[in-house]
N, CA, C and O atoms as CSV, one atom per row, in Angstrom:
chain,resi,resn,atom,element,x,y,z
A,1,UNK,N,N,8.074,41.119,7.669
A,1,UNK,CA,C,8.948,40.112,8.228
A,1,UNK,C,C,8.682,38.797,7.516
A,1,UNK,O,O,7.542,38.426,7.237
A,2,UNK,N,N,9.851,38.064,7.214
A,2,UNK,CA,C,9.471,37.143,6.832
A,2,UNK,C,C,10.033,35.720,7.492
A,2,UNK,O,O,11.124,35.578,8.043
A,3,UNK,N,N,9.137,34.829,7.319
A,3,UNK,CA,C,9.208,33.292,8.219
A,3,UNK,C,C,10.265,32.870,7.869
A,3,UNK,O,O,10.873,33.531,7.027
A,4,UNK,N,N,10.938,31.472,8.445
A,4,UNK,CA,C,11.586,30.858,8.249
A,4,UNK,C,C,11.050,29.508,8.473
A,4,UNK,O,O,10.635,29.347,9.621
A,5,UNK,N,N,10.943,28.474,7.676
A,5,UNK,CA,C,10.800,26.797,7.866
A,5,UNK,C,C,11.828,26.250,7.502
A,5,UNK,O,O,12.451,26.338,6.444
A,6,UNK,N,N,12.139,25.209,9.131
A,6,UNK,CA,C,13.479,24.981,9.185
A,6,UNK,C,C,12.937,23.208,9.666
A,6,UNK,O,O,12.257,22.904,10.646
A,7,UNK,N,N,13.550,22.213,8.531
A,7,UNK,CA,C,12.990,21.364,8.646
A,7,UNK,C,C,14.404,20.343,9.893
A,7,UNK,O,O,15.600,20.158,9.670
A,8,UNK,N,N,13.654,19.959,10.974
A,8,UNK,CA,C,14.907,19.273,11.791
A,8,UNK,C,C,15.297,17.921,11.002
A,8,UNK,O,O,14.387,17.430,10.334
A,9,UNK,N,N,16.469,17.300,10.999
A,9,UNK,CA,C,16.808,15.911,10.179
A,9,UNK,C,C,17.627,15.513,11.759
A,9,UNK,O,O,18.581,14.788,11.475
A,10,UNK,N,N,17.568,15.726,13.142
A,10,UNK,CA,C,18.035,14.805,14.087
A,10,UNK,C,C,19.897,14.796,14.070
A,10,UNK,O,O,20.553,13.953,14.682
A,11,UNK,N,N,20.560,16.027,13.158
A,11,UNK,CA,C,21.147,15.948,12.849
A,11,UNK,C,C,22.400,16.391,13.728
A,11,UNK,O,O,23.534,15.921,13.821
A,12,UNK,N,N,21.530,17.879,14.568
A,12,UNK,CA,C,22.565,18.619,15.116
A,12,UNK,C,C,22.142,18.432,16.861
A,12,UNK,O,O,22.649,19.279,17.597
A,13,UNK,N,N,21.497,17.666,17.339
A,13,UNK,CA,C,21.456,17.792,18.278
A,13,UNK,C,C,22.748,17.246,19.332
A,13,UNK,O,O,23.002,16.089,19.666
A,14,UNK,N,N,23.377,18.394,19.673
A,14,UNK,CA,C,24.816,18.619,20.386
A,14,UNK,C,C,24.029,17.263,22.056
A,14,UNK,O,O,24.521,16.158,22.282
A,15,UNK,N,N,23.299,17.635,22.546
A,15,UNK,CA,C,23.063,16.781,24.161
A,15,UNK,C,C,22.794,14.938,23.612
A,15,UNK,O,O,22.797,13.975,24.379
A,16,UNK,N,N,22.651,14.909,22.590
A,16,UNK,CA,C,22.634,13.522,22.709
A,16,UNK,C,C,23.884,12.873,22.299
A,16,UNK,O,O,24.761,13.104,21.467
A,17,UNK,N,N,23.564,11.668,23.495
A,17,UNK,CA,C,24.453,10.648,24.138
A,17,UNK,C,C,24.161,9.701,23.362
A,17,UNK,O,O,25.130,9.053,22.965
A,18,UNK,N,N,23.038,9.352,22.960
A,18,UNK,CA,C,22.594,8.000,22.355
A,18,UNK,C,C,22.267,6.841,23.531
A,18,UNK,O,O,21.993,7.112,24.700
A,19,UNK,N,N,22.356,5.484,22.957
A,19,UNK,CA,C,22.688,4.583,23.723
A,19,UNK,C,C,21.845,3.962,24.367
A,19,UNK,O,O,21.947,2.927,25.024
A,20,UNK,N,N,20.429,5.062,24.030
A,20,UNK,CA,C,18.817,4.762,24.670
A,20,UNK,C,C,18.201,4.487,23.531
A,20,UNK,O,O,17.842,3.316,23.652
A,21,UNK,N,N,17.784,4.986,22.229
A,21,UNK,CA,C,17.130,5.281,21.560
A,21,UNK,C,C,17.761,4.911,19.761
A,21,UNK,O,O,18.958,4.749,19.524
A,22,UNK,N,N,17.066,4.866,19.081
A,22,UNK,CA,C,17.273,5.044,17.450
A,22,UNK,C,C,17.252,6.247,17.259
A,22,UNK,O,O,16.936,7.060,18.128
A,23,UNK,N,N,17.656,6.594,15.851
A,23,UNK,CA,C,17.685,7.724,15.212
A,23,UNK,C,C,17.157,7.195,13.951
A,23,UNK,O,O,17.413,6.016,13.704
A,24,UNK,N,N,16.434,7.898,13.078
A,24,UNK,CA,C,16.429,7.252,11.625
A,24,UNK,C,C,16.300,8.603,10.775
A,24,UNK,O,O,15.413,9.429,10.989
A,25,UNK,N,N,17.353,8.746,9.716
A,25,UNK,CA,C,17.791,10.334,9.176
A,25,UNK,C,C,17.384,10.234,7.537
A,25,UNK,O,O,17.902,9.342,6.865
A,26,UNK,N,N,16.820,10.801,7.172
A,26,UNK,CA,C,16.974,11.082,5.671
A,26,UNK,C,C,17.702,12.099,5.177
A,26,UNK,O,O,17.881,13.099,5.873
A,27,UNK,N,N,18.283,11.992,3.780
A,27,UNK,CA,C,19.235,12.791,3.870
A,27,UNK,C,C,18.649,13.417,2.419
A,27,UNK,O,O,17.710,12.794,1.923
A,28,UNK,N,N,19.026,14.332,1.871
A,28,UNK,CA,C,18.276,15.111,0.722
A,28,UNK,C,C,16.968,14.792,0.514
A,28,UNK,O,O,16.542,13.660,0.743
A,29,UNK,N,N,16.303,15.663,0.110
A,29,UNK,CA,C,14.748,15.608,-0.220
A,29,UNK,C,C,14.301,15.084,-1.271
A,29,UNK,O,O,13.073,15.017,-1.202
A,30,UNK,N,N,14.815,14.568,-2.477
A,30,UNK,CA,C,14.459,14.070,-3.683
A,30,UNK,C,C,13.764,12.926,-3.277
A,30,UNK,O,O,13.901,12.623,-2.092
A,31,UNK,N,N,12.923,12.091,-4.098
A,31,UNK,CA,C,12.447,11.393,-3.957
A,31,UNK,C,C,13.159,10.148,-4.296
A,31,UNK,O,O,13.392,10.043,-5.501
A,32,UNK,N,N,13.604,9.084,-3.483
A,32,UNK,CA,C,14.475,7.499,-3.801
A,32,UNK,C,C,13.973,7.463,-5.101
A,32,UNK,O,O,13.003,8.139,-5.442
A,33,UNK,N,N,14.664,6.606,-5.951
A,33,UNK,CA,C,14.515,5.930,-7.121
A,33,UNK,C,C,14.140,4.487,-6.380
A,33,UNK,O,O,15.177,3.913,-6.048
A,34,UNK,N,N,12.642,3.564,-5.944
A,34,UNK,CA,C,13.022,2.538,-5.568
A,34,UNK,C,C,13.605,1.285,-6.036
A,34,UNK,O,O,13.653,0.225,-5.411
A,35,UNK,N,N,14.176,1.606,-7.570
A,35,UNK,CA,C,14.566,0.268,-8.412
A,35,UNK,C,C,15.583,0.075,-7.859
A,35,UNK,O,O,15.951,-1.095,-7.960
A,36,UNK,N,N,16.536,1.015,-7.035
A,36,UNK,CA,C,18.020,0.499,-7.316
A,36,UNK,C,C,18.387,0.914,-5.238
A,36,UNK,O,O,19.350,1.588,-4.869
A,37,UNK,N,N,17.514,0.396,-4.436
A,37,UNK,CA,C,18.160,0.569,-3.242
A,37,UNK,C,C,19.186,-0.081,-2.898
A,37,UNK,O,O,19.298,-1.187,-3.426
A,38,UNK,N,N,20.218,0.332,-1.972
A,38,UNK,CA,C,21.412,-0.588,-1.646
A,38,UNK,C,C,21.337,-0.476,-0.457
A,38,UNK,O,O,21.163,0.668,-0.036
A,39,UNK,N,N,21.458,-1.849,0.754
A,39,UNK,CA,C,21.189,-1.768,2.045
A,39,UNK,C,C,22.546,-2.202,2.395
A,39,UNK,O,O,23.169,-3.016,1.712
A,40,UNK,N,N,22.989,-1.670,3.434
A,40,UNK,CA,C,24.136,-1.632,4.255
A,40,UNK,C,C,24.279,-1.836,5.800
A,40,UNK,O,O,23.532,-1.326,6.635
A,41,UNK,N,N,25.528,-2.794,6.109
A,41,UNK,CA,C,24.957,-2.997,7.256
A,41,UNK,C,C,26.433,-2.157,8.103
A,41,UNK,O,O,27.551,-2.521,7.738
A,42,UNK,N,N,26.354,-1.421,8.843
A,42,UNK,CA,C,27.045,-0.877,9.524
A,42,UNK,C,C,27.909,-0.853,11.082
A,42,UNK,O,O,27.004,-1.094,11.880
A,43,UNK,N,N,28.894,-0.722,11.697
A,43,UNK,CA,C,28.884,-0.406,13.234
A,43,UNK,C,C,29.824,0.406,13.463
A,43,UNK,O,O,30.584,0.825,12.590
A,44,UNK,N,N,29.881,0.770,14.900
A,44,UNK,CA,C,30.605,1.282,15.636
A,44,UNK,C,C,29.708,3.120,15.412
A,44,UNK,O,O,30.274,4.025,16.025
A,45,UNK,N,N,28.707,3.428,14.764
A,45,UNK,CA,C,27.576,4.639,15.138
A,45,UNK,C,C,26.414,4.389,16.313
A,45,UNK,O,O,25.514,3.558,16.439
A,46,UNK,N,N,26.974,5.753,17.275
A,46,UNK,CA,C,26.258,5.421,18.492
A,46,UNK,C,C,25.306,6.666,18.515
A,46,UNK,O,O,24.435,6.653,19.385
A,47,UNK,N,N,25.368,7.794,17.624
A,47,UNK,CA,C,24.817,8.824,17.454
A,47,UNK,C,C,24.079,9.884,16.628
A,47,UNK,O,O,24.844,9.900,15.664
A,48,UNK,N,N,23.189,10.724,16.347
A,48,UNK,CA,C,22.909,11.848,15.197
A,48,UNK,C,C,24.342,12.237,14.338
A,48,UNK,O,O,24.385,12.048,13.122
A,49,UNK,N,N,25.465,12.780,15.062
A,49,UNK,CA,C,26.786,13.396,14.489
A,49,UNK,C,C,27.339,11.771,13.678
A,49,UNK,O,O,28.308,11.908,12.932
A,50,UNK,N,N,26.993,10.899,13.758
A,50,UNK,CA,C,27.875,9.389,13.467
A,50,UNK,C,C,26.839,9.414,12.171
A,50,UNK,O,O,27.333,9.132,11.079
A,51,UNK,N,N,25.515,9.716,12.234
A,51,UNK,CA,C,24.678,9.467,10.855
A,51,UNK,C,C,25.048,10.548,10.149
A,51,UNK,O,O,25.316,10.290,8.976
A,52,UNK,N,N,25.176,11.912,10.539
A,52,UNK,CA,C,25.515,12.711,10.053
A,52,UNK,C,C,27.010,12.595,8.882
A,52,UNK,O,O,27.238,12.945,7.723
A,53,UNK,N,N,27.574,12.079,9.699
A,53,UNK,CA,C,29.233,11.839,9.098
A,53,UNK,C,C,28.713,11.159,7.726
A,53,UNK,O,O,28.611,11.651,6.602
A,54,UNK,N,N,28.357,9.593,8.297
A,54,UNK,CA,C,28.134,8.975,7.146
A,54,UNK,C,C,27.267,9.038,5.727
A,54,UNK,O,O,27.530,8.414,4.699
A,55,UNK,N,N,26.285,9.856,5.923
A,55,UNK,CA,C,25.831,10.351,4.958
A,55,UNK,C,C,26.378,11.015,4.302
A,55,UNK,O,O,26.320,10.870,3.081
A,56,UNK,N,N,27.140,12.030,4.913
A,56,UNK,CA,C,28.144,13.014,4.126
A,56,UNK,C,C,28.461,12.109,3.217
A,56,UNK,O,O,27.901,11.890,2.143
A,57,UNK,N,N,29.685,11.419,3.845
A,57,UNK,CA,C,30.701,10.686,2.735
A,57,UNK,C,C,29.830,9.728,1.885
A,57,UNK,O,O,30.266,9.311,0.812
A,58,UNK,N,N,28.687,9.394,2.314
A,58,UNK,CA,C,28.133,8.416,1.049
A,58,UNK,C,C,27.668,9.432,-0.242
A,58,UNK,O,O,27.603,9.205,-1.450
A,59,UNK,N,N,27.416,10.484,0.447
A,59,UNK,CA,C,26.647,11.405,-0.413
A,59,UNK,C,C,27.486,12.053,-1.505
A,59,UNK,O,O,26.988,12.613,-2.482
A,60,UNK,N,N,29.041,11.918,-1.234
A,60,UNK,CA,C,30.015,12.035,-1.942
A,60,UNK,C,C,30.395,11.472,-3.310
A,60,UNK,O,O,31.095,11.962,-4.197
A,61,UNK,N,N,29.662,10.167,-3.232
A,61,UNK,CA,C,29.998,8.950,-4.142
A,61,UNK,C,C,28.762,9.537,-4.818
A,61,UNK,O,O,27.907,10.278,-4.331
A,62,UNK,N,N,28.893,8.895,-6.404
A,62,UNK,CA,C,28.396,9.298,-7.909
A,62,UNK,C,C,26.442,8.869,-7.470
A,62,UNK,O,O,26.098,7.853,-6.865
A,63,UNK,N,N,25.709,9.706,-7.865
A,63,UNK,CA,C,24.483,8.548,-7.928
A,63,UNK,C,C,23.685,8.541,-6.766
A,63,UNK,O,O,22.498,8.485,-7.087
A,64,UNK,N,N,23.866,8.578,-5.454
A,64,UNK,CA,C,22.865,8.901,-4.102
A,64,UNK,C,C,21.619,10.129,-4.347
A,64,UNK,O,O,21.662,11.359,-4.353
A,65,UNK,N,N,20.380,9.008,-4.566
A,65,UNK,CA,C,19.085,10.198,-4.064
A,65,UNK,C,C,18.848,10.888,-2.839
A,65,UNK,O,O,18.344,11.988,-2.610
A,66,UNK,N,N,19.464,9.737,-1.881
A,66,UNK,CA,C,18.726,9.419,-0.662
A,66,UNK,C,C,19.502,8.847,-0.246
A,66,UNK,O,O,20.154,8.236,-1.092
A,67,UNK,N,N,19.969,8.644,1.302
A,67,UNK,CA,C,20.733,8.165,2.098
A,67,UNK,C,C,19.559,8.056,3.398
A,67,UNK,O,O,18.787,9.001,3.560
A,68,UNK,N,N,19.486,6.783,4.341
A,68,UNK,CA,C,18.527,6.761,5.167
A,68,UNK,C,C,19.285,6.143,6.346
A,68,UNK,O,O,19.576,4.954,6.214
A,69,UNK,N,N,19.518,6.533,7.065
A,69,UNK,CA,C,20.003,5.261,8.260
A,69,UNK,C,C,18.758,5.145,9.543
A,69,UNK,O,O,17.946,5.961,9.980
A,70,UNK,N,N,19.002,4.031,9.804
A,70,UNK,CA,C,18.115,3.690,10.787
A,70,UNK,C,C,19.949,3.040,11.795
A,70,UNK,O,O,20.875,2.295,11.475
A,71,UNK,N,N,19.652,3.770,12.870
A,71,UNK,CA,C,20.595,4.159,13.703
A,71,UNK,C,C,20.237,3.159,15.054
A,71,UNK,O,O,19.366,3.404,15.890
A,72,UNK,N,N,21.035,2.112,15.040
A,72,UNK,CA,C,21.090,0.943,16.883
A,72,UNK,C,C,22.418,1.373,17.174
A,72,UNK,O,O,23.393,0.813,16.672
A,73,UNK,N,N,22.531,2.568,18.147
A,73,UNK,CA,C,23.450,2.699,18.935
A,73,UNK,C,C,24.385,1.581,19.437
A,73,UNK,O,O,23.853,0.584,19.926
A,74,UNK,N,N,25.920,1.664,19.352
A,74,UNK,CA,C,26.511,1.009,20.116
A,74,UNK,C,C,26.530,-1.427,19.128
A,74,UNK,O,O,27.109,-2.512,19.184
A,75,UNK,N,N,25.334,-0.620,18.421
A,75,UNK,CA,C,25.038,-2.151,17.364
A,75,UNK,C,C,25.427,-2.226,16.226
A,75,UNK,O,O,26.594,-2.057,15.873
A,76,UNK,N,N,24.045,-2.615,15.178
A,76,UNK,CA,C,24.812,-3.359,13.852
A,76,UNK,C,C,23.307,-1.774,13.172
A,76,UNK,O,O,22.091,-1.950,13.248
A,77,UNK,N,N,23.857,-0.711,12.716
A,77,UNK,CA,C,23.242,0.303,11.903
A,77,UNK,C,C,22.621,-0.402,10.505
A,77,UNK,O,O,23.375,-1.074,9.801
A,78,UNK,N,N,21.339,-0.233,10.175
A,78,UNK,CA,C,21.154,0.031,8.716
A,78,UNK,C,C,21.282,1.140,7.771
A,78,UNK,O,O,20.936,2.290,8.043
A,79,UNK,N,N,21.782,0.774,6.665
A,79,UNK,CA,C,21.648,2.249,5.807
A,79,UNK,C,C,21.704,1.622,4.123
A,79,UNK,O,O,22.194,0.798,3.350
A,80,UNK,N,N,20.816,2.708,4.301
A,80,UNK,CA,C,19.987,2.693,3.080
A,80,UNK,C,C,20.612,3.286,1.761
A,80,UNK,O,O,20.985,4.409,2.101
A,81,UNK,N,N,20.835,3.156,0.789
A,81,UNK,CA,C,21.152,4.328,-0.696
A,81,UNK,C,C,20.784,3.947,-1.706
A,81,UNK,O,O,21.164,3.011,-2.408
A,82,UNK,N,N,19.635,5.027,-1.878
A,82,UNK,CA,C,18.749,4.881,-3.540
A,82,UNK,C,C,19.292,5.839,-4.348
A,82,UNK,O,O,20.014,6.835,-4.304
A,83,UNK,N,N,18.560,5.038,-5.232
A,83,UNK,CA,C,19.055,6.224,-6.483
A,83,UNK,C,C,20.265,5.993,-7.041
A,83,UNK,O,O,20.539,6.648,-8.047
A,84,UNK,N,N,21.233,5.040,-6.532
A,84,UNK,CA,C,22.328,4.392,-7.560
A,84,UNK,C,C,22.911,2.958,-7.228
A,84,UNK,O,O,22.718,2.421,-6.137
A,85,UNK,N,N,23.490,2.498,-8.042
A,85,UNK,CA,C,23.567,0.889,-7.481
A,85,UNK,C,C,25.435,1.257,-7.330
A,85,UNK,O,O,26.164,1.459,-8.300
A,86,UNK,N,N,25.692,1.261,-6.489
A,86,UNK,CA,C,27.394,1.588,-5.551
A,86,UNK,C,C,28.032,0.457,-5.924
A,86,UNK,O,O,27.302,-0.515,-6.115
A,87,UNK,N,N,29.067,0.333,-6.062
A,87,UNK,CA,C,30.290,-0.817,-5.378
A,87,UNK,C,C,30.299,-0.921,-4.381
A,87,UNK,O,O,29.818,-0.007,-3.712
A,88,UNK,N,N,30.793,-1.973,-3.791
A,88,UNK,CA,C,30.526,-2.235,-1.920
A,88,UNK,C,C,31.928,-1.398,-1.810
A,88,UNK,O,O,31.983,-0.383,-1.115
A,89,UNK,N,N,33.077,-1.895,-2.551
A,89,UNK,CA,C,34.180,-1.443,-2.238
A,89,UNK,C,C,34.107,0.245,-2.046
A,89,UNK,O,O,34.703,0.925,-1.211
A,90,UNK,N,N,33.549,0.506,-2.681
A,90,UNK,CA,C,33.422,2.313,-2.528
A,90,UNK,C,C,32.708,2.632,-1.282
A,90,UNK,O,O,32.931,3.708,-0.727
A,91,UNK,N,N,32.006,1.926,-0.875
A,91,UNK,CA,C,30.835,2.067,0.170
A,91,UNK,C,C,31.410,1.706,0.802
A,91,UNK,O,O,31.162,2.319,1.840
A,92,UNK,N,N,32.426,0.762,1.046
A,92,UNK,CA,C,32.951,0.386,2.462
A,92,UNK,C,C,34.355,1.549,2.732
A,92,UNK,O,O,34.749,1.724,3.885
A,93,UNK,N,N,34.900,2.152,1.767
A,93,UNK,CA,C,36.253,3.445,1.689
A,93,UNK,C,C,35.435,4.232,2.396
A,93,UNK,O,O,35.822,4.322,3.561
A,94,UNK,N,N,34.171,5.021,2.099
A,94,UNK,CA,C,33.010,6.287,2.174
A,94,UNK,C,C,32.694,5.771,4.074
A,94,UNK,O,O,32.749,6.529,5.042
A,95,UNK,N,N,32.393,4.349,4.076
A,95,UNK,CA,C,31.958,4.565,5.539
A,95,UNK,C,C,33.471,4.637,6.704
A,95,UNK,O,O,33.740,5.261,7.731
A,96,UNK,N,N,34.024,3.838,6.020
A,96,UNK,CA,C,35.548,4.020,6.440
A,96,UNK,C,C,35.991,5.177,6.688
A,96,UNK,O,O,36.405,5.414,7.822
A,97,UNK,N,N,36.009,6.172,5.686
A,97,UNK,CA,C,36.809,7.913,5.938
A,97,UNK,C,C,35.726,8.591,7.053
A,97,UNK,O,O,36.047,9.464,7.859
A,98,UNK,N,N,34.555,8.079,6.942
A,98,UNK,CA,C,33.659,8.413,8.163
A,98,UNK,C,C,33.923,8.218,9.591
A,98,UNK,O,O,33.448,8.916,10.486
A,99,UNK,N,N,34.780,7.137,9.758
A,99,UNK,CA,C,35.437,5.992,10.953
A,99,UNK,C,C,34.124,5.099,11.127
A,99,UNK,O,O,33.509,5.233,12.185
A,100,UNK,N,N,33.791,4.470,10.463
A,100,UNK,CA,C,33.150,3.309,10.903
A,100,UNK,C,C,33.661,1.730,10.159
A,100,UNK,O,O,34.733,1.486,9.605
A,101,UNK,N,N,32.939,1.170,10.294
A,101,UNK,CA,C,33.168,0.176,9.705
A,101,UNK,C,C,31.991,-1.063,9.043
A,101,UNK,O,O,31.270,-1.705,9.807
A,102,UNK,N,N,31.956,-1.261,7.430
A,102,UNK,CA,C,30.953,-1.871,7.078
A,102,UNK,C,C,30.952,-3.186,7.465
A,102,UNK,O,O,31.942,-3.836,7.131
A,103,UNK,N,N,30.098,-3.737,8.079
A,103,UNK,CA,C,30.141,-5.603,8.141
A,103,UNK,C,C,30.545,-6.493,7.039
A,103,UNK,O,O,30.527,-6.161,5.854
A,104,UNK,N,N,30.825,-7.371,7.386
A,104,UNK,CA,C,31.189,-7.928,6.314
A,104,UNK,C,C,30.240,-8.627,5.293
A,104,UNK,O,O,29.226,-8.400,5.954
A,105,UNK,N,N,29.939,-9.051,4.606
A,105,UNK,CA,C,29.063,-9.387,3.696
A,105,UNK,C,C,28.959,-11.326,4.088
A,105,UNK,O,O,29.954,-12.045,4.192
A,106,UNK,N,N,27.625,-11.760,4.229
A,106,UNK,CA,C,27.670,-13.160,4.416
A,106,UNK,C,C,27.076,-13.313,3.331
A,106,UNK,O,O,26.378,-12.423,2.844
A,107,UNK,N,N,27.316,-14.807,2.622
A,107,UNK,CA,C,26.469,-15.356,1.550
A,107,UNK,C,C,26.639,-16.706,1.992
A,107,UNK,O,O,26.091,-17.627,1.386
């Protein structure tokens, strides 16, 4: 017989509501490139399935090692993407087809 190691990523858990707690997800196993992180500020993700989404679609775009969100329900999400330096404009389409919406950028 042989084992199975099944590593959890917080991803599929169907009973959560959120709304109490963070989530923080990594997404592929490679190791970040740390020269080129891109931080993102996110809302309207209240859940595992909402990080889930968005990683997908970032993971879509050219260049992602790593996708990380650190997940404030119902708030303002961080997320993370190493390993390529993005256009915001692409990053804001990717979180968009996800249904969210990126903040706007202050300077």
């Amino acid at each position: 017989m042989h084992g199975t190691t099944r590593q959890d990523l917080g991803l599929t858990d169907a009973s959560c509501a959120c709304g109490t707690h963070s989530h923080t997800t990594a997404v592929n196993a490679a190791t970040p490139n740390e020269e080129s992180p891109n931080t993102f500020q996110v809302t309207g993700m209240t859940c595992s399935h909402c990080v889930a989404s968005v990683t997908k679609e970032l993971g879509k775009l050219a260049g992602p090692e790593n996708v990380t969100v650190s997940l404030v329900p119902g708030g303002v999400s961080v997320v993370t993407v190493a390993g390529a330096t993005l256009d915001r404009s692409a990053v804001a389409a990717a979180i968009d087809e996800a249904g969210y919406e990126l903040v706007a950028e202050t300077r």
